[in-house]
C-alpha positions as CSV (number, residue, x, y, z in Angstrom):
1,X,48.8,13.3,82.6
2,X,48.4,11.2,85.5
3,X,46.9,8.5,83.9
4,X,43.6,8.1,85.9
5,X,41.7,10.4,83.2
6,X,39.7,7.2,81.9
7,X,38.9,6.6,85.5
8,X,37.3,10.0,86.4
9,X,34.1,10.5,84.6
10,X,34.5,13.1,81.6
11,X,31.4,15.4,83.6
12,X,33.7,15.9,86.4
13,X,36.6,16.0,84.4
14,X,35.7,18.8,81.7
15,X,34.1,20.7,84.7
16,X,30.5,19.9,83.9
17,X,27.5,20.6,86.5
18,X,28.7,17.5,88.9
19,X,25.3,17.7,90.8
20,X,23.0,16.6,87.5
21,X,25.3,13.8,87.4
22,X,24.7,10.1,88.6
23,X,25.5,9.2,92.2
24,X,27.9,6.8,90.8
25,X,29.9,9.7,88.5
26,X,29.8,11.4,91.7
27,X,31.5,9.3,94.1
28,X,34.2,8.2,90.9
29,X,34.8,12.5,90.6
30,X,35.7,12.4,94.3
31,X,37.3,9.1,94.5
32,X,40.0,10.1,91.8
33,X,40.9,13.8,92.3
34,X,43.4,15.3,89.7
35,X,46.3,16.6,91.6
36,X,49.9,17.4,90.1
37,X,52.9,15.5,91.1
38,X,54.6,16.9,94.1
39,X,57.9,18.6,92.7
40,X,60.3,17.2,95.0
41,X,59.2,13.4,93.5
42,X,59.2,15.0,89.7
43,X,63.4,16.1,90.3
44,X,63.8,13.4,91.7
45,X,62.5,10.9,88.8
46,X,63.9,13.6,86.0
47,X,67.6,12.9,87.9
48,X,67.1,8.9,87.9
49,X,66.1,9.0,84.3
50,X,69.1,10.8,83.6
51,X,71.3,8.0,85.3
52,X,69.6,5.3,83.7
53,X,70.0,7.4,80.1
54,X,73.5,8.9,80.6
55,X,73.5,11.5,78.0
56,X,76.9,13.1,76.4
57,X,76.3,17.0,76.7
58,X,73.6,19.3,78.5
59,X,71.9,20.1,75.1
60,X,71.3,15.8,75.1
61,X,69.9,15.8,78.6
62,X,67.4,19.2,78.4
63,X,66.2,17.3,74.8
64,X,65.6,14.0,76.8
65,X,64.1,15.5,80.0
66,X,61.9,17.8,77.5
67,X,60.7,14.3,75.4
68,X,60.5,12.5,79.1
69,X,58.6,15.3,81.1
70,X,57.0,17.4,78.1
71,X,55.1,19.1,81.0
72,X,58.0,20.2,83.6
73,X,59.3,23.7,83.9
74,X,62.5,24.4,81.6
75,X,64.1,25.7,85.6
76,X,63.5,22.6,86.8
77,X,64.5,20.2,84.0
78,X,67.8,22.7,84.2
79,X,67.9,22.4,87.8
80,X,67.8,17.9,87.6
81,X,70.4,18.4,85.2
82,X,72.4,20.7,87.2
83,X,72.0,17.5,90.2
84,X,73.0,14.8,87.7
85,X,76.0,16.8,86.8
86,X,77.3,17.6,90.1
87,X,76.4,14.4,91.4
């Protein structure tokens, strides 16, 4: 989640008919487009948050990047880990 769902309007959001829809639900559906995070800034914030954390063993830091970033791939919560370690 990127945390502008409240902000879109939930026609536009659960893929509803967007042209029987207000001018103003229109222009809040295009002002606030869904887009996922850019991998490049997702490693990057999954290797800080292992610095701040500074778990004891892999198995600790794939549970805390899996509780932190539920919705990352396990390659790439391996490959952040992976960074941490050799960094």
């Amino acid at each position: 989640m990127l945390g502008n769902e409240a902000t879109v309007p939930a026609l536009a959001r659960d893929g509803g008919d967007v042209a029987s829809a207000s001018i103003a639900e229109r222009a809040a559906a295009m002002a606030f487009p869904r887009r996922p995070p850019e991998p490049a800034s997702v490693a990057a914030l999954m290797r800080s948050h292992l610095d701040q954390v500074r778990p004891r063993s892999d198995a600790e830091a794939l549970r805390i990047l899996r509780q932190a970033f539920p919705a990352a791939p396990l390659a790439a919560r391996v490959a952040a880990m992976a960074d941490h370690r050799a960094g």
